[in-house]
TIMIPA-244279 format. One record per residue (C-alpha): x, y, z; residue number from 1. Coordinates in Angstrom, 3 decimals. Layout:
> xx;yy;zz;resi
> X;Y;Z;NUM
...
This chain:
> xx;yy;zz;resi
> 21.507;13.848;-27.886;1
> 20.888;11.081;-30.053;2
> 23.411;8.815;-28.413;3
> 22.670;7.602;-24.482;4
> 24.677;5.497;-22.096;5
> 22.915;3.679;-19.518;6
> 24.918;1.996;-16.844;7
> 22.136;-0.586;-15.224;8
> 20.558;-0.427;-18.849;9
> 20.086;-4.947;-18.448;10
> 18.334;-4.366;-14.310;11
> 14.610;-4.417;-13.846;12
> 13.890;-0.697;-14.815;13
> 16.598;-0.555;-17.517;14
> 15.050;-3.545;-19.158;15
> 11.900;-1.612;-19.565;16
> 13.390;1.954;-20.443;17
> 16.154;0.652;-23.201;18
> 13.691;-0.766;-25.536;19
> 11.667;2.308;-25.164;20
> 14.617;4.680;-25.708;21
> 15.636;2.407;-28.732;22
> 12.073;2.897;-30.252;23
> 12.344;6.415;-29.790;24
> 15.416;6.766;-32.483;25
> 18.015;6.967;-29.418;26
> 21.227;5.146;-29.950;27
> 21.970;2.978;-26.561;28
> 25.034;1.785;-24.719;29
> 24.267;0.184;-21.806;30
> 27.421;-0.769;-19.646;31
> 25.983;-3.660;-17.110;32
> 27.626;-6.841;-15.348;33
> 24.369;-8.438;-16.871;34
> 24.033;-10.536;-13.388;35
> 20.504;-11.806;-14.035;36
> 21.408;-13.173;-17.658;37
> 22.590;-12.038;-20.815;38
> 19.379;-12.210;-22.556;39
> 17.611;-9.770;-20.922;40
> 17.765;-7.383;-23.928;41
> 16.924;-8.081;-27.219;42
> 19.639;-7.498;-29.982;43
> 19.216;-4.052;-32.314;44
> 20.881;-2.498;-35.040;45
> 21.468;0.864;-32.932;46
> 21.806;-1.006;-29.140;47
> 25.675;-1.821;-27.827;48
> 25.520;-4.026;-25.234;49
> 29.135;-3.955;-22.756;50
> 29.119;-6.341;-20.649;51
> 31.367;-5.121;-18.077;52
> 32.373;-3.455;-14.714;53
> 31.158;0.154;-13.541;54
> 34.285;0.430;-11.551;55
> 37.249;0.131;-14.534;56
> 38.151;3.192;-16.002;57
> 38.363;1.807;-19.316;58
> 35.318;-0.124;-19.751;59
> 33.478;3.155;-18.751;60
> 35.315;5.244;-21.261;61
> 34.695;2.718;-24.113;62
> 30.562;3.112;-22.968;63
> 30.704;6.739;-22.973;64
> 32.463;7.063;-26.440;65
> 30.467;9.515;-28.486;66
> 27.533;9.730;-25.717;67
> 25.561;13.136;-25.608;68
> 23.738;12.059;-22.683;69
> 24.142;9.096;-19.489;70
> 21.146;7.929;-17.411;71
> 22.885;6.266;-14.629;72
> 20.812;3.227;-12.924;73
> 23.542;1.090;-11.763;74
> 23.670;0.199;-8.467;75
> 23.777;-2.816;-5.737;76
> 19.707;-2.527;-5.106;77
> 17.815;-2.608;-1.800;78
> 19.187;-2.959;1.498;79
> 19.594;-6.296;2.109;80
> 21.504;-6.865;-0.991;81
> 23.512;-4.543;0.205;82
> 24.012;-5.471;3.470;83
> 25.430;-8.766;2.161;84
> 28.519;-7.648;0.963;85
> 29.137;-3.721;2.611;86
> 32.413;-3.402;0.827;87
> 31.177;-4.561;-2.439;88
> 28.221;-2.307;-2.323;89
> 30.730;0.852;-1.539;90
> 32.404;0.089;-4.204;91
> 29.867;-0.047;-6.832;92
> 27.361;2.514;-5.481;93
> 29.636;5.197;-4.383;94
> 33.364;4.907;-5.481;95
> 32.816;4.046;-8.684;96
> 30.599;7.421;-9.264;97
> 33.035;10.229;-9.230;98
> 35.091;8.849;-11.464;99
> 32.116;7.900;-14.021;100
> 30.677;11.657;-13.881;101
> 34.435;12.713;-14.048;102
> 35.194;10.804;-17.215;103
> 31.488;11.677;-18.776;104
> 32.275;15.710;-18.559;105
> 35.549;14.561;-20.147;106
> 34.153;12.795;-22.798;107
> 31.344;15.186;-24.277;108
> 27.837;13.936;-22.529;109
> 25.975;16.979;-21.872;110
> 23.454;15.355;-19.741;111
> 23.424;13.012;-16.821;112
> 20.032;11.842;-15.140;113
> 21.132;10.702;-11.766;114
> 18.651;7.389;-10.526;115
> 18.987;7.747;-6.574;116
> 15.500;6.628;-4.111;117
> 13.083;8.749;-1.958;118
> 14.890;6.043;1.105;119
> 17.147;9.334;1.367;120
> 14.667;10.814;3.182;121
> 14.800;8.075;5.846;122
> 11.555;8.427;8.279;123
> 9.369;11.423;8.267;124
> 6.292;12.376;10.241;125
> 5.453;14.647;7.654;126
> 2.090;14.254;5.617;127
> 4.002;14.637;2.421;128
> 7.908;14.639;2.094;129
> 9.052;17.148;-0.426;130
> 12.366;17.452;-2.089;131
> 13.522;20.210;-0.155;132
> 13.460;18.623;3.596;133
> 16.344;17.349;5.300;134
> 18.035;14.004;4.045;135
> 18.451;11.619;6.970;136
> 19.489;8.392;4.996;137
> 19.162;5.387;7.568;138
> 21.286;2.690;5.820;139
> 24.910;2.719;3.720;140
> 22.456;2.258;0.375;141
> 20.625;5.055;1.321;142
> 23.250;7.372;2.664;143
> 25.359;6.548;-0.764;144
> 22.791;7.645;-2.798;145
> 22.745;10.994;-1.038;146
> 26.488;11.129;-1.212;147
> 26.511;10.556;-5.145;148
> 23.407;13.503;-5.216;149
> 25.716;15.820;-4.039;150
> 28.731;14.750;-6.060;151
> 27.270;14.896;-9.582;152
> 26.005;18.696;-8.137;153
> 29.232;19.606;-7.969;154
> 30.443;18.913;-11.538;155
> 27.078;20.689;-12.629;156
> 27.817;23.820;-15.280;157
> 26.535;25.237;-18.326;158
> 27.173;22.417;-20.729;159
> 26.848;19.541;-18.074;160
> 23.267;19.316;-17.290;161
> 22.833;17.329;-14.073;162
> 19.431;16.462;-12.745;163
> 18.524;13.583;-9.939;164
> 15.597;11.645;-9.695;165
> 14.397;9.794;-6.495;166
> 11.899;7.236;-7.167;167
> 9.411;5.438;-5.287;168
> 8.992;1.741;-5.175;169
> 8.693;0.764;-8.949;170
> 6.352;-2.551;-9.022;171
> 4.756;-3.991;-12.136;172
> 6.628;-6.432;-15.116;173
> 9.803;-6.448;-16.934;174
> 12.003;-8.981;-18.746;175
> 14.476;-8.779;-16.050;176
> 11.801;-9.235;-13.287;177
> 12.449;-8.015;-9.807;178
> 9.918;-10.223;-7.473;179
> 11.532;-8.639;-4.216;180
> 9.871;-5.229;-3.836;181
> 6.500;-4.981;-1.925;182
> 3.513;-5.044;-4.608;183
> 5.821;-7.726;-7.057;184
> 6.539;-9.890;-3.945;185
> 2.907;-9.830;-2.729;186
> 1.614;-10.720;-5.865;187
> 3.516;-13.246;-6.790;188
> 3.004;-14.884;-3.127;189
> -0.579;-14.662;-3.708;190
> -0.392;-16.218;-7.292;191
> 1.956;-19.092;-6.318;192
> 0.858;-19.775;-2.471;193
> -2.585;-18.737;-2.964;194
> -1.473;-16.256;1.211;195
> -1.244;-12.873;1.105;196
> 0.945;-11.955;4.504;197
> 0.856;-8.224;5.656;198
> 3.231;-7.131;8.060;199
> 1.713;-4.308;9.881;200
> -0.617;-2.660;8.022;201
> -0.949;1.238;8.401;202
> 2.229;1.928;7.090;203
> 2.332;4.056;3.805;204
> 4.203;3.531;1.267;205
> 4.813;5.048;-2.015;206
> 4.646;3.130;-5.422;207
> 5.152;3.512;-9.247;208
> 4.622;1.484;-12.330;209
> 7.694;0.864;-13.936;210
> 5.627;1.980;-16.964;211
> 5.530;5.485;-15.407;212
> 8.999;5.428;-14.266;213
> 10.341;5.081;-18.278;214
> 8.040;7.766;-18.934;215
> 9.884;9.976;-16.308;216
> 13.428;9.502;-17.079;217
> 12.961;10.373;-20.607;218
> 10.376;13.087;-19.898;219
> 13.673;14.577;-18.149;220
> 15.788;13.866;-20.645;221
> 13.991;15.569;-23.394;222
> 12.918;18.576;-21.418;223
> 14.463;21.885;-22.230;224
> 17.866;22.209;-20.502;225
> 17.411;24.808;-18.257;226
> 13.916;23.900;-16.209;227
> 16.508;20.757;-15.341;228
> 20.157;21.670;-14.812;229
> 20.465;20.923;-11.003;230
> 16.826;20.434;-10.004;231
> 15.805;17.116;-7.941;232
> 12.600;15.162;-8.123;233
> 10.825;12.668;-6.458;234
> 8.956;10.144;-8.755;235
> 6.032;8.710;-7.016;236
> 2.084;8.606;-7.660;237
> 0.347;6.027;-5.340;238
> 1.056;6.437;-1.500;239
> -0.990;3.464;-0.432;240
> -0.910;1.338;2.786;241
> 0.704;-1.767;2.971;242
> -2.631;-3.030;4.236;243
> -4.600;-1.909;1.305;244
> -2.063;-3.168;-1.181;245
> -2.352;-6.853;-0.147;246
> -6.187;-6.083;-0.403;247
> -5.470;-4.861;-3.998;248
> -3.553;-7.895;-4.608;249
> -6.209;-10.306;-2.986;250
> -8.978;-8.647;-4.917;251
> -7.293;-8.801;-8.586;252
> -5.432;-12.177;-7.939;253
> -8.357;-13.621;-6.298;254
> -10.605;-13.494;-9.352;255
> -8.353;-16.353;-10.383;256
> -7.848;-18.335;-7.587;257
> -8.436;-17.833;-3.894;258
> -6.584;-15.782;-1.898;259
> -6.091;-15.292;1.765;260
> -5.057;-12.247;3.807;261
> -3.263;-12.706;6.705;262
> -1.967;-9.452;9.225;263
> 0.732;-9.795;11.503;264
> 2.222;-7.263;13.590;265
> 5.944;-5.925;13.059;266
> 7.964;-3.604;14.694;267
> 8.745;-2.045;11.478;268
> 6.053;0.794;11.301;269
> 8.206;2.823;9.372;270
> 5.926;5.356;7.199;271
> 6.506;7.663;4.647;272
> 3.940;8.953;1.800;273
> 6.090;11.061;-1.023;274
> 5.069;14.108;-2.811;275
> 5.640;14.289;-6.638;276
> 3.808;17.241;-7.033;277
> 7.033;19.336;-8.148;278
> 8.009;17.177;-11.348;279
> 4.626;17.650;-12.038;280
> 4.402;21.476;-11.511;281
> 7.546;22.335;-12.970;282
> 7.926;19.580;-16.059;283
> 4.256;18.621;-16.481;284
> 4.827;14.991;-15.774;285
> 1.850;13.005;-14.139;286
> 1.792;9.113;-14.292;287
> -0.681;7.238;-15.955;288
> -0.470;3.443;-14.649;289
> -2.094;2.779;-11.316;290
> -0.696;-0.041;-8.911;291
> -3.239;-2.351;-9.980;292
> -2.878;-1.972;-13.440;293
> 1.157;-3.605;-12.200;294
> -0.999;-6.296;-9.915;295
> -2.616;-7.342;-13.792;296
> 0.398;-7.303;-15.565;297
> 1.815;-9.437;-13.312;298
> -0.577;-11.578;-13.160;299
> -0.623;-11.768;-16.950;300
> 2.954;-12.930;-17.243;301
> 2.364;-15.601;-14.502;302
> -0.835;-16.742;-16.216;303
> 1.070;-16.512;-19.506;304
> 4.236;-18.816;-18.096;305
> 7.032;-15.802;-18.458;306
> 7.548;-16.457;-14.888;307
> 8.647;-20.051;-14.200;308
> 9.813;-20.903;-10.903;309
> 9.148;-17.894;-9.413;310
> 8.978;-18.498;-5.926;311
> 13.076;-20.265;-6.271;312
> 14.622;-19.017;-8.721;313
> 17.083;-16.469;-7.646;314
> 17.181;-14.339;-11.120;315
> 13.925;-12.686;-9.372;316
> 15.627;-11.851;-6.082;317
> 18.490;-9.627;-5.881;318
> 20.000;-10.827;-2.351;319
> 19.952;-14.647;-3.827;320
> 21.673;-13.675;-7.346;321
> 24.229;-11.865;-5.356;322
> 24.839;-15.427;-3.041;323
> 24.640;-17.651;-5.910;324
> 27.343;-15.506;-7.721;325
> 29.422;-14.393;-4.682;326
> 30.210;-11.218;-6.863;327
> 33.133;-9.241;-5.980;328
């Protein structure tokens, strides 16, 4: 199992898990377009880089070659992304799925780790939203992801391990830095603007480090084969407000500069807090990065001047690569 393909492997939490998996003896093909620059890896004597589309045949097959296991990341991410281009998305977050998972049974892999989001769930009154309730996906990214759930299910069998994770929101740094989910983008507002703007409040939402979500998608791919084949879990730890993460940002930020916190109502009140307590139960997984350990790293890497222009430049924001490109 010494040999891993990882579609995504140059996006935010790819550029975070391939090093890791490289340091760990794995050998690593990661198939990616490589949108937010081709730099985002650093060279290694057991890393393949294929820069290339999801959706040819052929390009997957030559990523696959000799590949005992795939953790599939790739994806168009977040909604409005998304919602820029509908037929683009379709194309690269569902169609292109079967025939990966049909051409990675061909080809030998014996495991495939599935990356699809607790947004499946869509809005639950619930206190804690397990992996066995209903799915009721309330956007095309969201309702893909539960279509591709069930299609990898099906190919399941007794050498073709299939397991799915649904994470929370991962925040916290990486060398391909997203700055457009909810603790990145409030910390980096609060760094650069010296504003923190809340929309709302009460609503929960649930977090993790990108530190913690490495640690999970190889904690699954090293477990033994049969506490996995077919089982779903969500990845989550902190179900915080939205509220009390701008305070967490104003607090940590605000010891070097000031910060203010401005509330303002929405209409968006959706909620949701996420139960991981299965993967935990049933693989022994727990995270061990909180959300404001993410706020400091962050902040480190804008103190530190990784993060130059990061209010404009559109490598940070998916929506603004995906205009600047006008990908196909």
């Amino acid at each position: 199992m010494k040999k891993i393909c990882v579609p995504g492997g140059a996006g935010y939490v790819g550029s975070r898990l391939v090093p890791e998996l490289l340091k760990r003896g794995y050998h690593v093909n990661v198939l990616d377009l490589y949108l937010y620059g081709d730099e985002v890896l650093e060279k290694h004597p057991h890393l393949t880089q294929i820069k290339g589309d999801i959706r040819d045949p052929k390009v997957v097959e030559k990523a696959l070659d000799q590949c005992k296991a795939a953790l599939h990341l790739a994806c168009i991410s977040n909604d409005p992304s998304f919602e820029l281009n509908p037929e683009l998305g379709k194309s690269i977050n569902l169609d292109s799925f079967e025939p990966f998972v049909q051409i990675a049974k061909k080809k030998g892999v014996e495991r495939f780790i599935f990356a699809s989001s607790s947004s499946v769930y869509g809005v639950k009154e619930v206190p804690n939203v397990t992996e066995d309730m209903e799915l009721e996906p309330l956007t095309d990214y969201s309702k893909y992801k539960a279509e591709c759930e069930k299609i990898l299910l099906k190919y399941a069998s007794d050498d073709f391990i299939c397991t799915i994770l649904r994470p929370a929101t991962v925040c916290g740094f990486a060398s391909r830095q997203r700055l457009d989910v909810v603790v990145n983008i409030l910390t980096n507002l609060a760094y650069r603007t010296g504003k923190v703007k809340v929309m709302g409040g009460a609503q929960m939402r649930p977090n993790i480090h990108i530190e913690d979500m490495v640690r999970a998608y190889i904690h699954v791919l090293e477990a033994p084969k049969e506490k996995i084949q077919k089982k779903i879990y969500n990845v989550g730890y902190h179900n915080h407000t939205v509220l009390s993460l701008g305070q967490m940002v104003q607090q940590i930020v605000g010891k070097k500069r000031p910060v203010d916190l401005v509330v303002e109502p929405t209409n968006d009140n959706r909620s949701y807090h996420v139960s991981s307590k299965k993967i935990a139960e049933e693989l022994g997984f727990h995270p061990k990065y909180t959300i404001e350990n993410a706020i400091e790293d962050l902040l480190q890497a804008f103190e530190s001047g990784k993060l130059p222009n990061s209010l404009e430049d559109h490598r940070y924001f998916n929506i603004k690569t995906m205009k600047a490109i006008q990908l196909q």
